[in-house]
N, C-alpha and C positions, 0 to 999 in steps of 0.2 A: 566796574570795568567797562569802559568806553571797548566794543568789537567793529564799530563802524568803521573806523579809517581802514581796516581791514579789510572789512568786506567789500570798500569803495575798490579798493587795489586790486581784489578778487575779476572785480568788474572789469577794470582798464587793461587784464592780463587776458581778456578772451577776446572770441570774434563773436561778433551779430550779426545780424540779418535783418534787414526793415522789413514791417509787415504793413502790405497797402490796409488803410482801414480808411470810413467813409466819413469818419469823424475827427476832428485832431484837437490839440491840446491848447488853449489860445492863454494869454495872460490880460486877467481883468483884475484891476484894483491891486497891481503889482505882484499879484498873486495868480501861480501857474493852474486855471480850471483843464483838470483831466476828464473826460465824458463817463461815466461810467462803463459805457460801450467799449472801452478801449480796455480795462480789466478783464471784463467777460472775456476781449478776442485774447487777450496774453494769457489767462486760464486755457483759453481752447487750446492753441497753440503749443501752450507745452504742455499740455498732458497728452496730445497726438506725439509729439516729437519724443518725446522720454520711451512711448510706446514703442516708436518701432527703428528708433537712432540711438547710436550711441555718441560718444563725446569722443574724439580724434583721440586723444592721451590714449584712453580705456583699449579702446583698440589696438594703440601702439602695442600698448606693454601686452598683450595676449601674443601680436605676434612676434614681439621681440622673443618671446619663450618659445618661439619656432625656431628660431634663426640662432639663438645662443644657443650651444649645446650643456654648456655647463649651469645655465642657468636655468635650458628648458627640458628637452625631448630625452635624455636620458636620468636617469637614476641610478649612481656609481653603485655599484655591489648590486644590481637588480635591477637590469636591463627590460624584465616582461613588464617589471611596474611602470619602466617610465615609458613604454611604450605606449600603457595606459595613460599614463599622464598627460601624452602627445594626442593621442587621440582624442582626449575628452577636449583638450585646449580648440584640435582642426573642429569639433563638433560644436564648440563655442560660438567660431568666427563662422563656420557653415551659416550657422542658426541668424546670427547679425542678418548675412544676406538674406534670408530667406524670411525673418519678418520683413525689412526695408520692400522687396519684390510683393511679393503674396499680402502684404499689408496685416499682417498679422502678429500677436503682439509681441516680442521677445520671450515674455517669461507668462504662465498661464496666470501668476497671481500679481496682477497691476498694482495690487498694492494701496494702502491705506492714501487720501491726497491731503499731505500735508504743505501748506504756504507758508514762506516767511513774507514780513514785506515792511521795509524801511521806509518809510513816508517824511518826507522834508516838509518842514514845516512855511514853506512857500508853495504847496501845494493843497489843492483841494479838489473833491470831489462832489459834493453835495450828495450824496447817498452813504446808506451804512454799508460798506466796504467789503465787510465779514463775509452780508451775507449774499454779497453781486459775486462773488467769488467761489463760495463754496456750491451758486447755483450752475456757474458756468464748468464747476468741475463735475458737476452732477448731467449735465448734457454733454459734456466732454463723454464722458465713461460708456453713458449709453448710445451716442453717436458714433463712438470709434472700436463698439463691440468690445469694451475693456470687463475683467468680470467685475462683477457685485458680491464682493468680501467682505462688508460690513456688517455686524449682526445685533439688533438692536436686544434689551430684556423687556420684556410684560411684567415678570417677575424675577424674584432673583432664579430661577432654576428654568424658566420658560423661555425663550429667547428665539428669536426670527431672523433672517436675511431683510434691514429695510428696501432692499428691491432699486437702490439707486450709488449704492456706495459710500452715502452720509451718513453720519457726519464725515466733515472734512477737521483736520488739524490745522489752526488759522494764528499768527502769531503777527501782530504788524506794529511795530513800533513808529513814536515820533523821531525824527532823527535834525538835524544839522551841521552844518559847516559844510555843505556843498558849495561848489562852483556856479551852481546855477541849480533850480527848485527839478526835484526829479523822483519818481516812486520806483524803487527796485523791488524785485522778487526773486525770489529761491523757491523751483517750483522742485516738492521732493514724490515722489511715487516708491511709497515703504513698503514690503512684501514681509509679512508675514515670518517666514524663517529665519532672513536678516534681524527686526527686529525682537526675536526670540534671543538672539547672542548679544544685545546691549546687557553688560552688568557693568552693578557700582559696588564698586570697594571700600569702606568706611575706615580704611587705615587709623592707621596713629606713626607718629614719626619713626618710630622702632625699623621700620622698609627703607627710610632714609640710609641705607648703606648699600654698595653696588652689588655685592654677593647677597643679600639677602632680596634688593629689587628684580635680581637678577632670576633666583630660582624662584621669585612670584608669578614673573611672566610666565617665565615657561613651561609652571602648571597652568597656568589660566589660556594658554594660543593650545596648548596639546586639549583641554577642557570644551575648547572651542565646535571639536569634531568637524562632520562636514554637512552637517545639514541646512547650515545655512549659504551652500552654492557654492564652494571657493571657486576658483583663488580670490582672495576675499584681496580685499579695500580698508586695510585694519586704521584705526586710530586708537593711542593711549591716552589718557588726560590726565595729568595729576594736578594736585591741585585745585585751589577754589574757595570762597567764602562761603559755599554753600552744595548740598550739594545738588539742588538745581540749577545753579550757576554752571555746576562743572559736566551734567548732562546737555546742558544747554550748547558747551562748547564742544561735549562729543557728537552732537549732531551737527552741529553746521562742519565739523573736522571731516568727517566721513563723507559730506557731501562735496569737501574740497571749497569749500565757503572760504576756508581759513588759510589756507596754504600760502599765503603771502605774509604771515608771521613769523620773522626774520629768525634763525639758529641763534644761538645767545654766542656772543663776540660779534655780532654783526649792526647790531643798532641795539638802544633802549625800546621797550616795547611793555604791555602787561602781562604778554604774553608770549613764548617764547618755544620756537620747536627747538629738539634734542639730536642732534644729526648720528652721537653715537648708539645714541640707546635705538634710534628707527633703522641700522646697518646690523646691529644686535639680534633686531626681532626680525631682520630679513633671514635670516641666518638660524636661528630658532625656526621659523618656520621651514626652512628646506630639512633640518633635522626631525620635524617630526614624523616625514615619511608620508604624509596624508596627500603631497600633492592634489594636484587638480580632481578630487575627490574620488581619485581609485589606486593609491599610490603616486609618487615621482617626488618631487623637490619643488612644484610651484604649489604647495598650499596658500600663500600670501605673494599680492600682484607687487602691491606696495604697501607704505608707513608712514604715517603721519604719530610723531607723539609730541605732545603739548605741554607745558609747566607753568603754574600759577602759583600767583605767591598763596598763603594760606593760615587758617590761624591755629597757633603756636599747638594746641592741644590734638590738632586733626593733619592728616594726609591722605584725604580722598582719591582714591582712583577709580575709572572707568576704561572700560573699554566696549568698543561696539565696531562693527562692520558697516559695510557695503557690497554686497553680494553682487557675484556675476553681472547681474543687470544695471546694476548701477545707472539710478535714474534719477537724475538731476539736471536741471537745469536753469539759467538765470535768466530774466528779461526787465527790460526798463522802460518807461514812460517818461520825454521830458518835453521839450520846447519843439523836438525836433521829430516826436513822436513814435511810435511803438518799435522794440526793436526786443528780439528773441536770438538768444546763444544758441550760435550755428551751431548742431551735428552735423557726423558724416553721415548723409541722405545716399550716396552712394560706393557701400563698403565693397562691394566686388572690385569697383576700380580704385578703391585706395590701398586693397590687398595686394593689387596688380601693381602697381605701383612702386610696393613696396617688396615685389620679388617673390607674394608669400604663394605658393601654391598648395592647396588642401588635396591632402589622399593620396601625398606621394609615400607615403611608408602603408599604406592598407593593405598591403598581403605580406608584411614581413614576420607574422606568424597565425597560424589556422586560427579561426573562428569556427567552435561548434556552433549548429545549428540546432535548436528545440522544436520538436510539432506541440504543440502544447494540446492541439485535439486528438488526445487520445486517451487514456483512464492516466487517473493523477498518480496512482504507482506507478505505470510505465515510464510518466516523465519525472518524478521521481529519482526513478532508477538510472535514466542517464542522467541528472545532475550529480547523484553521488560518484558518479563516474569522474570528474571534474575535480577543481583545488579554487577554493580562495582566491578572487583576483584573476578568476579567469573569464575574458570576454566572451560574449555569446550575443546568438539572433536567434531571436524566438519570433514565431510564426503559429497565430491562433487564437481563439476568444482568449480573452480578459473581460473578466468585473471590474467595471471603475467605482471605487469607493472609498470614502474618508470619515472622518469624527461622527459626524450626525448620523451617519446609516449605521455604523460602528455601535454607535450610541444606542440607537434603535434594535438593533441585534440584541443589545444587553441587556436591555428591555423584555424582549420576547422570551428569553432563558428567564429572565428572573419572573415572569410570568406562568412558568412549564410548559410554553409555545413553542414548534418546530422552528429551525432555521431555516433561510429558504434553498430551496435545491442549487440552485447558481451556486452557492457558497462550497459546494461540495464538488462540484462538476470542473470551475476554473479557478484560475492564480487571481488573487488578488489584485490593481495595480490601483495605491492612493493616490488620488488625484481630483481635481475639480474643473474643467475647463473654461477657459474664456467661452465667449460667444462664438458662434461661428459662423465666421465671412459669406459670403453670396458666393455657391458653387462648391465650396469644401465641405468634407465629410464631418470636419468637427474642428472646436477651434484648439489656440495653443492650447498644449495639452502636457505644462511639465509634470514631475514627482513633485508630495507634499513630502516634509518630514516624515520617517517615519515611526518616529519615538515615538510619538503623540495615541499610536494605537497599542502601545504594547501592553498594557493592563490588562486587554483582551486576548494576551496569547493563550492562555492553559487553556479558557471557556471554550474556544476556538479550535486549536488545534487538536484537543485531545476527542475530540469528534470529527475529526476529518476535514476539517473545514480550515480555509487558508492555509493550507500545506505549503504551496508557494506563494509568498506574496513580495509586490513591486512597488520600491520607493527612493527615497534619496535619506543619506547620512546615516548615522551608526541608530543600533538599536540598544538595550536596553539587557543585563541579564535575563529580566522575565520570558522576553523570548526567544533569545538564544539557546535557554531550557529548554521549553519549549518546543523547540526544531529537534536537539540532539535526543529531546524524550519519547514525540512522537515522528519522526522521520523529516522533518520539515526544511523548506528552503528562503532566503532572502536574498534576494535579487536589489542591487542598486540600476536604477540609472541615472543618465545626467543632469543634475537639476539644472535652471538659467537656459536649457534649451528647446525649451517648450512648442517653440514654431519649428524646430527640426522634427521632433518628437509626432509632431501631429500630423507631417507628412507619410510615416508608415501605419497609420489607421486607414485602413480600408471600407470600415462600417462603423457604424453607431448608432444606438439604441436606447433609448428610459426605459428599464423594466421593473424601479422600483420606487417608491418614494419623490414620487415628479416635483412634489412640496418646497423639498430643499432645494431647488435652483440649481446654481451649478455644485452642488453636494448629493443630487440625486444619482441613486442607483443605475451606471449604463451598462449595457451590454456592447463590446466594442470586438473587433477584430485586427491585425496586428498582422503586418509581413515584415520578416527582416529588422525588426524591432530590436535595437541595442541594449544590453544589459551586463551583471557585471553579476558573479558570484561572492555572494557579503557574506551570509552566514551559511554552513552546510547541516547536512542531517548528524555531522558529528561531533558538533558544537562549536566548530573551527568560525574565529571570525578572521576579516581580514582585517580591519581596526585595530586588533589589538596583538 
């Protein structure tokens, strides 16, 4: 299945921007010579821009869910959830400005650098391509303070931070039937939690009927949870000769690669979007209640679903996101030289623009406040004071900590070694920072998952240790036991808003494990810090 003419129409449907470079593209031997220099600058360039812009649409539709009420800011039968809903959305587009301003990076996990790249076969470079590219994303990362998420093995159980963010994901095919010789790219910056919610479905034709596709989805969008950032960027795919074929098309779908494959009645194609079935899942997703990940009706922004023909014995399906962040970006090299898909570089004045004003509902119901420096029963004690889904600002140290120290805790129990005192004294909050800018306290600093720790609640809890603790999306029975058995608390906050999040740190600190990079042990402090009541001492969650 030919995707190019596709992706070509992808291209002729955005805007660009020329990038001065000191090198250009010239045509020797009929044949278009690209400099390799010119790769490197389109690597830099979008992996700065993914960082701290987003793409005009993305934006729209966040604040379209300000301005519709039915679609956005309230929640019919549960007006406090979509108050939440509202809130988390202004905390979204806050966050856009304030990476764009403070240069810092949208979301703390930058994300795995995957490239696509269509190469015409009237073009050449004279170098191996692969690796001018995965070098230029590796000075990208460390030039623009992006984190280092990559974690290489020694062995299979041994495993390191490689210290630069490689490998990269590199996909570049031969292509033709251009207008003229040209190298496109699809630059993607993948996060982690996103892709944790790509699954493939291995059907068989028996889904082929509307009531039965119908209650599949709507386990597998409620299965979704919220850990991976909504309001999510969903695409379906069914469909495919294979099924790398058909993950193949749920990634370039979610990155909006494909969105110019025509609804079926509208032209032949091999491919073909579903207009009822993506009005379907828009409408499943406001029924599930989970909105913009604390309650309301925007769990999902938009829908992309796809159908491919397939063979007689299989009906593959997939489904995958595109989280809050959603970072993507195309650029191209031709005759006419380098040229990179505009963002909005300045979202304050296209919010203005568009009428949207942030913080006009902020005192439409109290917000408790937590000192969190004081004995962990006392604070405790006013959270059980509290309900499910109730906002709060907490003020006070935090342990920042995820997998590896986790890891290493579970170590030192299975050794008969003490836990260290921090663990007993403050709240937990998972997380890993970016780097951090010249001048600031510490860099973007969102929630990881917090599923990921929950093997560790009984070891944990039942010794006093992470009583409270802070992260993004649902948890797991184990610890929700856990909380109702020994007294304990789960606190959400906003995942995608990591450059907001980093503005109420006041201090910060390595007190344990410097080894792991940004997975090391901090000690951090916290004013006015937003959060949300997930799970209580009574087992109560708000998920379910």
């Amino acid at each position: 299945m030919d995707l190019f003419p596709l992706i070509v129409k992808s291209f002729q449907k955005n805007l660009f921007r020329n990038i001065d470079v000191p090198v250009f593209p010239r045509l020797e031997n009929d044949r278009l010579y690209i400099p390799p220099e010119l790769l490197q600058k389109a690597a830099d360039e979008a992996f700065h821009d993914m960082a701290f812009y987003f793409r005009e649409n993305h934006l729209s539709l966040l604040a379209d869910r300000l301005s519709d009420p039915d679609r956005g800011d309230s929640d019919r039968g549960d007006p406090d959830r979509g108050d939440n809903n509202r809130f988390v959305i202004e905390s979204l587009l806050a966050n856009a400005i304030i990476a764009e301003r403070e240069k810092m990076p949208s979301c703390q996990d930058t994300g795995t650098a995957i490239i696509y790249g269509w190469k015409d076969e009237g073009v050449y470079t004279g170098a191996k391509d692969n690796e001018i590219l995965e070098k230029a994303a590796a000075a990208s990362y460390s030039k623009y303070g992006l984190r280092f998420s990559q974690i290489g093995a020694r062995s299979f159980f041994d495993e390191f931070n490689t210290g630069d963010n490689l490998p990269a994901q590199i996909h570049i095919e031969a292509v033709s039937g251009s207008p003229q010789p040209a190298y496109r790219f699809l630059f993607i910056a993948k996060g982690g939690g996103s892709t944790n919610k790509t699954s493939y479905f291995p059907s068989t034709p028996a889904l082929l009927q509307e009531e039965a596709f119908g209650v599949f989805l709507e386990e597998k969008i409620r299965a979704l949870g919220t850990a991976g950032c909504p309001p999510y960027r969903l695409a379906v795919v069914a469909g495919g000769s294979s099924p790398e074929q058909n993950l193949q098309v749920l990634k370039l779908a979610t990155a909006e690669a494909l969105d110019t494959a025509p609804y079926f009645g509208e032209a032949d194609s091999p491919i073909h979007r579903d207009r009822y079935w993506e009005e379907k899942i828009m409408e499943m997703g406001r029924k599930t209640g989970l909105g913009a990940q604390f309650g309301g009706r925007n769990f999902i922004l938009d829908v992309r679903v796809l159908r491919m023909s397939r063979h007689a014995a299989t009906f593959p399906v997939s489904m995958g996101i595109s989280c809050i962040a959603h970072r993507n970006i195309l650029a191209v090299i031709d005759k006419d030289g380098l040229r990179i898909e505009k963002l909005v570089s300045h979202p304050a004045s296209f919010l203005q623009k568009r009428g949207v004003i942030l913080g006009g509902k902020e005192g439409e119901k109290s917000v408790a406040r937590i000192n969190l420096d004081r004995p962990m029963n006392d604070v405790c004690g006013d959270l059980s004071a509290l309900s499910t889904g109730d906002r709060i600002l907490i003020t006070g140290k935090l342990i920042v900590a995820r997998d590896l120290a986790h890891l290493k805790w579970h170590k030192l129990l299975a050794q008969g070694k003490q836990l260290p005192e921090y663990l007993y004294n403050h709240p937990v909050y998972y997380a890993g920072p970016a780097g951090t800018p010249p001048g600031k306290v510490i860099g973007s600093l969102g929630p990881t998952s917090a599923q990921r720790m929950d093997p560790y609640g009984e070891e944990l809890l039942s010794r006093g240790c992470s009583l409270i603790s802070l992260a993004k999306g649902n948890r797991s029975s184990l610890w929700r036991d856990a909380c109702k058995k020994y007294g304990g608390f789960f606190l959400g906050t906003i995942g995608g808003a990591a450059a907001l999040l980093a503005q109420y740190v006041t201090s910060n600190e390595v007190v344990d494990y410097p080894e792991l990079g940004m997975e090391a042990v901090r000690l951090i402090e916290v004013r006015d810090f937003p959060a949300f009541i997930v799970i209580d001492d009574k087992g109560n969650d708000l998920f379910l």
